[in-house]
VEXDREN-2710 file (C-alpha; in Angstrom, 1 decimal):
% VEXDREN-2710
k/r/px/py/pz
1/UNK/222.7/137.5/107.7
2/UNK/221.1/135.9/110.5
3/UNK/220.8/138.2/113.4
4/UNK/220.5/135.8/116.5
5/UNK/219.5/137.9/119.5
6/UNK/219.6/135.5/122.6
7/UNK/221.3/132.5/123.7
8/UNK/218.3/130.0/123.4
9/UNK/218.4/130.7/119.8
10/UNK/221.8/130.1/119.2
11/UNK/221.7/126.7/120.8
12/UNK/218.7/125.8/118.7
13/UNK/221.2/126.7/115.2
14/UNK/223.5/125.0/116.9
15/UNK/221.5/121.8/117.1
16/UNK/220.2/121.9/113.6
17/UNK/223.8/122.3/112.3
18/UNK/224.5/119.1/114.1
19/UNK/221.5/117.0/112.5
20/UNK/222.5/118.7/108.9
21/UNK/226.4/117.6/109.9
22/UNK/225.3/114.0/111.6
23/UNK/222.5/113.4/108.5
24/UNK/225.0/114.2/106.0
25/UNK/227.9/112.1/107.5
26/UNK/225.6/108.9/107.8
27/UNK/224.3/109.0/104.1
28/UNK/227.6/110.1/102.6
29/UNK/230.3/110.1/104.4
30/UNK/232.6/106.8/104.8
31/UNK/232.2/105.3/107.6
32/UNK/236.0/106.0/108.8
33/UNK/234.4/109.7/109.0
34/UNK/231.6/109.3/111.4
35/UNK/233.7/107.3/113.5
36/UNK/236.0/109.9/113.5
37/UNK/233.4/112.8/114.2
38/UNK/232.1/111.2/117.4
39/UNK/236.0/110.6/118.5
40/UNK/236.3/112.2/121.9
41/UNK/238.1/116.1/121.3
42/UNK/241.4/116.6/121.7
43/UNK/242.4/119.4/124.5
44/UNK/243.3/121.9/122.6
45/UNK/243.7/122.9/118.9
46/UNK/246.8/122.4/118.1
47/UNK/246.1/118.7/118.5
48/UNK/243.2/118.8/116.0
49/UNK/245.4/119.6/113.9
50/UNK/247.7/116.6/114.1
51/UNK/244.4/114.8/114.2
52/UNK/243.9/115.9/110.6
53/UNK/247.5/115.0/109.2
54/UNK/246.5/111.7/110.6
55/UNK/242.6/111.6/108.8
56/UNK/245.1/111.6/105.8
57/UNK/245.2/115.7/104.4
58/UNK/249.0/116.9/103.7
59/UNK/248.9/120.5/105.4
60/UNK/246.4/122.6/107.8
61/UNK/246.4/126.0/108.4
62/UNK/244.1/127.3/110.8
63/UNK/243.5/131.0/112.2
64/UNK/241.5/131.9/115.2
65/UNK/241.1/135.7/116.3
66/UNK/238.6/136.1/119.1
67/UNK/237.7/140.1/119.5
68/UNK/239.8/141.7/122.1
69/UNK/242.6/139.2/122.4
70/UNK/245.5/138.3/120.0
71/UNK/245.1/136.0/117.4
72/UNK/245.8/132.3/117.6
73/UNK/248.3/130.4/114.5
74/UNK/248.5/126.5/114.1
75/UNK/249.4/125.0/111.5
76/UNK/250.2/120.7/110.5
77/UNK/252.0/118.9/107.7
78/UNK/253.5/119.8/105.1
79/UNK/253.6/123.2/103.0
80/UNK/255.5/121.2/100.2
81/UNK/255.6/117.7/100.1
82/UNK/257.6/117.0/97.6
83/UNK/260.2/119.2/99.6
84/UNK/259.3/118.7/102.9
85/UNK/258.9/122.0/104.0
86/UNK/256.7/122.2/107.0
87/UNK/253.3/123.9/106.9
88/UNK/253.5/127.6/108.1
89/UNK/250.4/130.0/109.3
90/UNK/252.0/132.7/107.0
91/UNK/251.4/130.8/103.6
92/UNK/249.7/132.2/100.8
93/UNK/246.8/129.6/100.2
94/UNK/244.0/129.5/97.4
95/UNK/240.8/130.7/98.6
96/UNK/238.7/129.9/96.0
97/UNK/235.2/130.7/96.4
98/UNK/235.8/132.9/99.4
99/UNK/236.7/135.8/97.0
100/UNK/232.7/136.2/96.2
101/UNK/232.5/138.1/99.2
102/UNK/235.1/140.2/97.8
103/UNK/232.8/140.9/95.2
104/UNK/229.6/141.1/96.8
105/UNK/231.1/144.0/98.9
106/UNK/232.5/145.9/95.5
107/UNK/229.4/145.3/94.1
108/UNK/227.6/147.0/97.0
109/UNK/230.2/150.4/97.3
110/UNK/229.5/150.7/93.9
111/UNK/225.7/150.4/94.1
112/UNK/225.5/152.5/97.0
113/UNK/227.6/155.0/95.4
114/UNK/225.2/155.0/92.0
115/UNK/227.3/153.8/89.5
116/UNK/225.7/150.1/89.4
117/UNK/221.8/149.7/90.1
118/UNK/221.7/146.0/91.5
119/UNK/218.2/146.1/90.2
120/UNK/218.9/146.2/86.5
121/UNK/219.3/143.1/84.2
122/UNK/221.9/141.5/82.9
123/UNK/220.8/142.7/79.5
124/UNK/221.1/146.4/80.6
125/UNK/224.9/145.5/81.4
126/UNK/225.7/143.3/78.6
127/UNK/223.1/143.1/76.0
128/UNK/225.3/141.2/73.8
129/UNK/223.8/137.8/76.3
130/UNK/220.8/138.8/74.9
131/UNK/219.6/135.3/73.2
132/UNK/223.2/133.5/74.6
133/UNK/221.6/133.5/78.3
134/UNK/218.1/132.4/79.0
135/UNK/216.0/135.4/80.4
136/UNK/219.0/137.6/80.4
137/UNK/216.4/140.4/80.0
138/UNK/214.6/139.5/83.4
139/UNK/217.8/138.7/85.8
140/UNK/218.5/141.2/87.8
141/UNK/222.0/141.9/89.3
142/UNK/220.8/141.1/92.8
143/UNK/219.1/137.9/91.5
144/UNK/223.0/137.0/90.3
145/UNK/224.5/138.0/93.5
146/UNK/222.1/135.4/95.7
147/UNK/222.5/132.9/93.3
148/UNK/218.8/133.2/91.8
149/UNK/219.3/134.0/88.6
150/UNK/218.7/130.8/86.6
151/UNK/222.1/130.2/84.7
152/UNK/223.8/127.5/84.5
153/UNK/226.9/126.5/86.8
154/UNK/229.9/126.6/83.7
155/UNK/231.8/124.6/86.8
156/UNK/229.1/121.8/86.5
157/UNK/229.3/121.2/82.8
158/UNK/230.4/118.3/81.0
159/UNK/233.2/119.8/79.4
160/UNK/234.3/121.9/82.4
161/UNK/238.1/120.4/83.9
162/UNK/239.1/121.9/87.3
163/UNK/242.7/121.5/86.2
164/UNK/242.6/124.0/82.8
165/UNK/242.6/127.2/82.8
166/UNK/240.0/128.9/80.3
167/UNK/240.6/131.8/78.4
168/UNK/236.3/132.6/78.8
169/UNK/235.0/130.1/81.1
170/UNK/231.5/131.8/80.3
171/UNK/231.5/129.7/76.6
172/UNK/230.5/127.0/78.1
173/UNK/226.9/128.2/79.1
174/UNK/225.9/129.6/76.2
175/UNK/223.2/129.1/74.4
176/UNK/222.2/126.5/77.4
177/UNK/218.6/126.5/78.9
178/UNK/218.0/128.2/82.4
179/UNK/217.8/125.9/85.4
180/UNK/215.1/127.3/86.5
181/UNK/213.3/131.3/85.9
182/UNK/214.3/134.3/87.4
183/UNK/213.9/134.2/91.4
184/UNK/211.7/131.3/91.0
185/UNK/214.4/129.2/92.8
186/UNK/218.3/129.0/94.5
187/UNK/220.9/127.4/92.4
188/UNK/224.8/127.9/93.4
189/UNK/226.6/129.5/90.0
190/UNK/229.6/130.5/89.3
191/UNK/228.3/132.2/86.2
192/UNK/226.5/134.7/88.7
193/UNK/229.7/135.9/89.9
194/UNK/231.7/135.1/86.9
195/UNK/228.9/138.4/85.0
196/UNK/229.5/140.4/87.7
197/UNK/232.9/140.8/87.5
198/UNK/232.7/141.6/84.3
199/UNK/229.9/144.4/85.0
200/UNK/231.8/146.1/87.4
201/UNK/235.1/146.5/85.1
202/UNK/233.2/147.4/82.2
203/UNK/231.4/150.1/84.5
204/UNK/234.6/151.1/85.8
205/UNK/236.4/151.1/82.6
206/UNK/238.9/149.2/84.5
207/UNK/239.7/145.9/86.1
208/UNK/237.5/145.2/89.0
209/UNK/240.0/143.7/90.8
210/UNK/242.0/147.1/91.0
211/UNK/239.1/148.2/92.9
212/UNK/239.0/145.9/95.2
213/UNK/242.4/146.6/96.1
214/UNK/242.0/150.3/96.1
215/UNK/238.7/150.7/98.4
216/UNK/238.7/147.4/100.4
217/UNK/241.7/145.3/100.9
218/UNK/244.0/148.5/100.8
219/UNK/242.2/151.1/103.3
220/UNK/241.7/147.9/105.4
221/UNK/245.7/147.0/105.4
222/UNK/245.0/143.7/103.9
223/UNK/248.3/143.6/102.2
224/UNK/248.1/139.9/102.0
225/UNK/245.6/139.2/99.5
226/UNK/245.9/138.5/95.6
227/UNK/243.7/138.3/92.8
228/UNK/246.1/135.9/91.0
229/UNK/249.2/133.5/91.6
230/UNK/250.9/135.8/88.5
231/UNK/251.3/138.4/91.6
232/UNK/252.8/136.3/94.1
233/UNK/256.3/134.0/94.7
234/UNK/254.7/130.3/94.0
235/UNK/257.4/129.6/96.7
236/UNK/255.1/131.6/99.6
237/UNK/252.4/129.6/98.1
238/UNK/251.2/126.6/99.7
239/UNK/251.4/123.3/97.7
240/UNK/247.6/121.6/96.6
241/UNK/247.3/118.3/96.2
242/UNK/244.3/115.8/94.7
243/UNK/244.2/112.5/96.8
244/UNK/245.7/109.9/94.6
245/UNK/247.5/112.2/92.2
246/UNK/251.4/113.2/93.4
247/UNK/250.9/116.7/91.2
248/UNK/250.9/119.8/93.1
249/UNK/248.4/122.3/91.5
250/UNK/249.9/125.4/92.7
251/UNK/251.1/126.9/89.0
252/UNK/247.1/127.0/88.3
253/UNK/245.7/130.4/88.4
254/UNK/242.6/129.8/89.9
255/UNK/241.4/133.4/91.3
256/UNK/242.7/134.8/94.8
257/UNK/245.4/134.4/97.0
258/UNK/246.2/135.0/100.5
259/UNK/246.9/134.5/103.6
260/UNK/244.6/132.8/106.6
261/UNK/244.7/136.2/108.4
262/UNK/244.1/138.3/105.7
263/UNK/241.2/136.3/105.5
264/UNK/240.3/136.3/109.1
265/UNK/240.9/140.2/109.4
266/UNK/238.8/140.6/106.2
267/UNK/235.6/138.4/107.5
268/UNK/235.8/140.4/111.0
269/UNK/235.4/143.6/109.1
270/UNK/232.7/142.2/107.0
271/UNK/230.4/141.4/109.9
272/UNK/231.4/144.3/111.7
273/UNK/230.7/146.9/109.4
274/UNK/233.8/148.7/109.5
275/UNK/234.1/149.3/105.7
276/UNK/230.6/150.1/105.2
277/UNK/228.6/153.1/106.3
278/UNK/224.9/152.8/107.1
279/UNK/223.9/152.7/103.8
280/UNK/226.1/150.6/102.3
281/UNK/225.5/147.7/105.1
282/UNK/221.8/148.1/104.8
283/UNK/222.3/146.7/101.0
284/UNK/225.0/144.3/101.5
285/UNK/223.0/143.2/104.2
286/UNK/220.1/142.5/101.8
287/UNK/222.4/140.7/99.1
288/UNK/224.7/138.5/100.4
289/UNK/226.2/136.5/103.3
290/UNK/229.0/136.9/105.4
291/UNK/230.7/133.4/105.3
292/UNK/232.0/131.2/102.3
293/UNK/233.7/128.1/101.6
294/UNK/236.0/127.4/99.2
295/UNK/237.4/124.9/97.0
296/UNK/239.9/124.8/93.8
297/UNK/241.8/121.6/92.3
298/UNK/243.9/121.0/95.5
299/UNK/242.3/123.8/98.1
300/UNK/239.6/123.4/100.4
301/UNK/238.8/127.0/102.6
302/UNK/236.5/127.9/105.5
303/UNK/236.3/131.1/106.5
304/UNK/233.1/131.8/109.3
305/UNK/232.1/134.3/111.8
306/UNK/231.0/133.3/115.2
307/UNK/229.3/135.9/116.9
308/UNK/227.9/133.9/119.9
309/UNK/231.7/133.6/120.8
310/UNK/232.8/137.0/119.1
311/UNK/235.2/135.0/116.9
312/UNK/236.1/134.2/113.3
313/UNK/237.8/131.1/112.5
314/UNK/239.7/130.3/109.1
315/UNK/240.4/127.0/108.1
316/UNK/242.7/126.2/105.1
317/UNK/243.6/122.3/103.6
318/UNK/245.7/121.5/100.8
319/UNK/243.8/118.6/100.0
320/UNK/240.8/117.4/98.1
321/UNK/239.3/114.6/96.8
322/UNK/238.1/111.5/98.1
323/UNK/235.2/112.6/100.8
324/UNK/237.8/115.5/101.6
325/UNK/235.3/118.3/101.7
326/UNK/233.1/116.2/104.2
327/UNK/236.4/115.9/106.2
328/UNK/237.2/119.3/106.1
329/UNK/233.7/120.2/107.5
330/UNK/234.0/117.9/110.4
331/UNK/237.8/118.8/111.2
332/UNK/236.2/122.7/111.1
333/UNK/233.1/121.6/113.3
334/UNK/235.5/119.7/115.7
335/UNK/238.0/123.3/116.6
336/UNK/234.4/125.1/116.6
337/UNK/233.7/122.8/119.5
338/UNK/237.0/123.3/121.2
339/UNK/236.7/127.0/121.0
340/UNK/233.1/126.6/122.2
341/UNK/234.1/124.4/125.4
342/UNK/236.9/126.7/126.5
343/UNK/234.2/129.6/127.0
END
């Protein structure tokens, strides 16, 4: 995590987020999209929201929770469109990708606690990968958690489809070659975390996900939060939709559940500490970050921490496809800027 210890430093992140945002939107965004992120801001954000039923995504959800003051709900279009039900701050939502951080901070109770040695290799854990994953014998579990291992993404491969549900998603990077050796490079895998999960269950001798619920999301009242749409109403959940498609891919079990404060209330805690003693932030600390984006067939999330403003900000959109995710960003970027300007 980047520790930022005075204003001047700030503005400077600031700045280079902008040339990443404005570089990116001029090479790959259309152009209706960088028109749009130079269109003066709206007052307050509420109408941002409007704004981005109008940039063409079905629903937003957005939560804002400053420390010290209650938090802020808005939410834009539709929940279900084929029912028109309005969106609703309260709706379960997919949060794809955002559950690594779940992980990472299992991962690190139960390193800290001596019953995982982050250090190890995936061979240690699993030694049936031996020969089925390149250099299984030389990744560590920390080189899996920062996304340095060398596997292969199973979500990139040819025969990976965003809209089935695999019994063992991990068959389809067997046998392949590494993308690169051990900690020689940074490659974003699913794999990494897909291994993990199974270490920690095995080394529990139950499923991971119970844990999770038992030492995080349960002592922290996060009551909210879901490791699959089999424990949930579909009905709370909020509809997902691909542009150009008219299915809504909420029946898809696609990982975790929950709700845009449960989120919010679960990022604050994360950069705050208040799950981890000393010991246990010094190593998460030296794993992972404390941010994610996420994205599943019709589910884009944000979910960041903002400490030069003391507030975390979680974004959820019920649509992807199409330049979506650059849409997202710059819808995201756009409330950051509201927030910013009403300090």
């Amino acid at each position: 995590m980047i520790q930022l210890k005075n204003k001047k430093a700030l503005t400077l992140l600031r700045i280079a987020a902008l040339i990443v945002t404005l570089t990116s939107i001029y090479i790959f965004a259309p152009w209706q999209f960088a028109l749009y992120y130079f269109h003066p801001l709206p007052a307050n954000v509420q109408t941002q929201t409007q704004e981005a039923i109008e940039q063409g995504v079905d629903g937003i959800i957005v939560y804002i929770h400053k420390q010290g003051q209650q938090p802020e709900y808005f939410a834009n279009g539709w929940h279900n469109r084929e029912h028109k039900i309005p969106a609703y701050p309260s709706a379960l939502f997919k949060i794809g990708s955002i559950r690594k951080l779940y992980d990472a901070a299992a991962l690190t109770k139960l390193s800290a606690a001596g019953r995982i040695d982050v250090d190890k290799t995936l061979a240690d854990y699993l030694p049936s990968l031996i020969g089925r994953i390149e250099n299984a014998d030389k990744i560590t579990l920390r080189m899996m958690v920062k996304h340095k291992s060398g596997i292969p993404n199973y979500t990139d491969t040819d025969n990976f489809d965003w809209s089935i549900t695999y019994p063992d998603p991990l068959a389809l990077v067997l046998d392949k070659p590494a993308d690169f050796s051990p900690d020689a490079d940074y490659g974003y895998s699913n794999t990494n975390y897909l291994l993990l999960r199974k270490i920690m269950s095995n080394v529990l001798g139950y499923d991971h996900n119970q844990y999770i619920k038992d030492e995080i999301l349960t002592p922290q009242g996060l009551t909210h939060t879901f490791s699959s749409v089999h424990e949930i109403n579909l009905v709370d959940l909020m509809s997902g939709y691909y542009v150009g498609y008219e299915n809504d891919f909420k029946a898809l079990d696609q990982g975790y559940v929950a709700t845009a404060q449960d989120v919010g209330d679960f990022i604050f805690a994360l950069n705050k500490g208040t799950f981890f003693d000393e010991q246990e932030q010094a190593l998460y600390a030296s794993l992972y970050k404390y941010e994610h984006t996420g994205w599943v067939l019709g589910y884009s999330s944000i979910a960041r921490y903002y400490k030069d403003i003391d507030t975390v900000v979680v974004q959820f959109i019920n649509t992807n496809g199409d330049d979506t995710v650059m849409l997202t960003e710059i819808i995201y970027n756009r409330i950051i800027d509201i927030l910013t300007a009403q300090q």
